[in-house]
N, C-alpha and C positions, 0 to 999 in steps of 0.2 A: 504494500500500500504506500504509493507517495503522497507527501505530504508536503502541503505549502505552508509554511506558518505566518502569519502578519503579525506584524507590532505596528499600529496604529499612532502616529504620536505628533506634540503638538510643541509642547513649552516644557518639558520637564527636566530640561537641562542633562548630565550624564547619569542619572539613572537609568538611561536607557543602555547603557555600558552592562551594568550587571543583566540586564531581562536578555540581552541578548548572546552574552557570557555563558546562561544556564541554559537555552536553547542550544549552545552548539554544543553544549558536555551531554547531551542525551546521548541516553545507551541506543533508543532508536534512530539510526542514522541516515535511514532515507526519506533526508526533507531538504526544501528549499525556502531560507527567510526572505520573506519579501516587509522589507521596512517602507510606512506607508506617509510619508511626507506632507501633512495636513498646514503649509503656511509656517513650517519649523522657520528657528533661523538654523544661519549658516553653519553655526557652529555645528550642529547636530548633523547636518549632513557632510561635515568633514568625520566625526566622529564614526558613522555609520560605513563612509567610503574607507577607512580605515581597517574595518572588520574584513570589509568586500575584496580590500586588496589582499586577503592573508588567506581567505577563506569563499571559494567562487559559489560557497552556496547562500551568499549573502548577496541581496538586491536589494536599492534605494530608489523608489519612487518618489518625485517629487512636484508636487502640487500646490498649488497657491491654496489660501484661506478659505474650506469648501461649507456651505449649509451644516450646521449641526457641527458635529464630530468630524467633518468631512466622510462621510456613510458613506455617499457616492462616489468617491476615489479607491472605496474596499471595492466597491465591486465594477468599477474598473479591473481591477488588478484580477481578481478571482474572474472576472471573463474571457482573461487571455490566460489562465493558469491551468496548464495542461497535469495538476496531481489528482489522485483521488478522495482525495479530504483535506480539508484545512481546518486550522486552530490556530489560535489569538491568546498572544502574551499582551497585558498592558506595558507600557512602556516603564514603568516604573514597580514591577511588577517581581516577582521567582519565580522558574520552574523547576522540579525536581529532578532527577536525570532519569526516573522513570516514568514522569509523565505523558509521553507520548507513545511508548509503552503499550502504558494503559488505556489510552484512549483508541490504537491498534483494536485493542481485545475490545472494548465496549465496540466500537464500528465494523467489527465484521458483519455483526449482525443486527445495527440498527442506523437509523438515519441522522442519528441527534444523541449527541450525549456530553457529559460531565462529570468531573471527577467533585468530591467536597471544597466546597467555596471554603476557605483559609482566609481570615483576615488576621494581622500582626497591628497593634496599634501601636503610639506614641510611647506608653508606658508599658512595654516588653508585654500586656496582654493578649494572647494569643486566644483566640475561638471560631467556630465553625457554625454555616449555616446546613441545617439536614435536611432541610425540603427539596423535593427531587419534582419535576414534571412526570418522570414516570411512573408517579403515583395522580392518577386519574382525577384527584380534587385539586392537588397541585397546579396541575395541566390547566385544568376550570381558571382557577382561580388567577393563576398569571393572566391569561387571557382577558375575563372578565374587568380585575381590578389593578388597580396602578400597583403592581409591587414585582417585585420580584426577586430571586432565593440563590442567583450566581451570577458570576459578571462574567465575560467575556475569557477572563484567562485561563480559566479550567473548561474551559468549554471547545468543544470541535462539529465536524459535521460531516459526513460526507458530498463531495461535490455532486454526484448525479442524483441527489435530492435539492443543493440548491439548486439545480440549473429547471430544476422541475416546479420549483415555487414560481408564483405569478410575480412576485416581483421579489428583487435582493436586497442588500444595504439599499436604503435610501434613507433621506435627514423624515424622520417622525415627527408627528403633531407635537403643537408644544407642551412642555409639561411630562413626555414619554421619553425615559433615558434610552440611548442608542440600540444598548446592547437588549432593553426589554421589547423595544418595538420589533426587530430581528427576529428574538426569539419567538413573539407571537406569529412571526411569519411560517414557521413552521409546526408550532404547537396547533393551529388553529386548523393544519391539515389533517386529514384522518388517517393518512396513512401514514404519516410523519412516525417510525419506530423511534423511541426515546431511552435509554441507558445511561445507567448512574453506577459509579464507585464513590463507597463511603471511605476508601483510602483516599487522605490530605498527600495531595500531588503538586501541588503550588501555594504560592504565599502571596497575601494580596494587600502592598502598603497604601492604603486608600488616601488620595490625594486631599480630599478633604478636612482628614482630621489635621491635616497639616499644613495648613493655612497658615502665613505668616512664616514658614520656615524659609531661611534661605536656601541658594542653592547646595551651598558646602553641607550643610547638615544633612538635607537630605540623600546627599549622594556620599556621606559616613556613613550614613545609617544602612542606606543599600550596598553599600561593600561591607558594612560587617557580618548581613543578617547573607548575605549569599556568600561571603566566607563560610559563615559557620554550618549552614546548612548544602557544604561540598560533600562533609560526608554524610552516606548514607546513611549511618547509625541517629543523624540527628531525624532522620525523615521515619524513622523506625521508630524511634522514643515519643516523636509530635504524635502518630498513629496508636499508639499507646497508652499515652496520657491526655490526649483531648478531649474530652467531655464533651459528648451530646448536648443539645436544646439551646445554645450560646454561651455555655457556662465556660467562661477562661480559664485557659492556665497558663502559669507567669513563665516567658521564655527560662528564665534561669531553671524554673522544673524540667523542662524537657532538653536543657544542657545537660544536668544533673545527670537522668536518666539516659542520655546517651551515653556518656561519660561507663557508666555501668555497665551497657551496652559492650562500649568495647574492652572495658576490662575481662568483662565475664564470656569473651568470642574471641583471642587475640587471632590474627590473620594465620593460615595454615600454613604457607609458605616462607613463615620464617620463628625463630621462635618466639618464645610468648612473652620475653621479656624487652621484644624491639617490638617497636609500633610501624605502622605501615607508610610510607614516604607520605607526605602531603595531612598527615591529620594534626589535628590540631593539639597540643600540647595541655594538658587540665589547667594547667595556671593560666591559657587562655582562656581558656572556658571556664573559669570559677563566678559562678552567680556574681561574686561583689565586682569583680572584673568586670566581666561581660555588661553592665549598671554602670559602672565609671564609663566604659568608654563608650557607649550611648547616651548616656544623659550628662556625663559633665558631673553628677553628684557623687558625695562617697557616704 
């Protein structure tokens, strides 16, 4: 199954360094990024031809200031994208290295799917939203009422359902966010098959709750939290200790527990008193640490 992935983006300055960092470390490796240039500046598209030049499966669209989100420059791009499904990192966003994976297995055999919406707030609380469309009142209900239960970056689709929708990305009435207008586009279909994993595959740092941050900060913040979550034992511990129905748990918990993780697994190809190249060291990962160097406070 090929896959095209988009990263949609506007103003977020180099967080979009890390979203698409985590896209290329995927275990599943037949995809092609197409970054989708909504009115960026320049910077961002030096940034992005950077990646392009190291790695040819990276492509930069660029488009002036479109309606909305710019909706209708995504499906531009998905009109000439010869893959078999596509999936959407935010720009400011994590993917796990087996998130696409897993969306692989959900789309063999459905039209629409997502893995658990992951949000990471301001204050290291981490929670999950559980409502899936492929639960029949769900489905209703998104349709029906202004809400909606995932965003864009855990989510995928197969292309020979979009190209079957009456119509694709385009900017929605006002008042309906991008990604919920889309989604009604196909939930409203009957034949539209829908699949969900309650495995946390992405991390979603919501631009709103970070209002007023500068650009520095936010792009510390996105180099620590996709540092730490390089390895897999952290993506194991989150799946572990997240709590159903929105209930948080504080990132330091789910260092801790990775931290365990790999104590209690050291790798098999060397012994158990070396750690494996690349993982992170516990005094980086000590709760009070990991607190100092996101907030500033001790």
């Amino acid at each position: 199954m090929r896959f095209l992935v988009i990263i949609p983006t506007f103003d977020h300055g180099r967080t979009i360094e890390f979203a698409i960092r985590s896209i290329l470390r995927q275990t599943y490796r037949n995809l092609r990024l197409a970054v989708v240039a909504d009115g960026s500046p320049p910077h961002t598209h030096d940034l992005v031809r950077h990646f392009a030049a190291t790695d040819d499966r990276v492509a930069l669209h660029v488009f002036p200031k479109g309606a909305g989100n710019g909706d209708a420059w995504r499906h531009e791009v998905l009109s000439a994208a010869k893959a078999d499904a596509v999936a959407y990192c935010g720009d400011d966003d994590i993917w796990g290295p087996l998130h696409l994976k897993a969306l692989v297995g959900l789309l063999r055999d459905a039209d629409f799917a997502h893995t658990r919406h992951v949000m990471i707030a301001p204050n290291l609380a981490i929670r999950a939203i559980d409502e899936t469309p492929a639960d029949p009142a769900v489905r209703r209900r998104m349709i029906d009422e202004l809400w909606n239960c995932f965003g864009p970056t855990c989510a995928g689709h197969r292309m020979d359902a979009y190209r079957r929708l009456p119509v694709g990305w385009s900017p929605g009435p006002p008042g309906v966010a991008s990604d919920l207008n889309m989604w009604r586009k196909f939930l409203s279909q009957d034949w539209v098959r829908v699949a969900h994993s309650p495995a946390p595959t992405t991390l979603k740092l919501a631009s709103p709750e970070r209002s007023g941050w500068d650009e520095e900060r936010r792009t510390q913040e996105s180099r620590l939290v996709h540092d730490l979550f390089l390895d897999r034992a952290m993506w194991r511990a989150l799946g572990e200790t997240l709590p159903a129905n929105h209930v948080p748990v504080p990132l330091p918990t789910v260092v801790n527990h990775a931290l365990a993780i790999t104590r209690s697994e050291p790798p098999a190809d060397k012994p158990a008193r070396r750690r494996r190249s690349g993982r992170l060291k516990p005094a980086a990962w000590s709760p009070a640490g990991l607190w100092r160097r996101l907030t500033g406070r001790r």
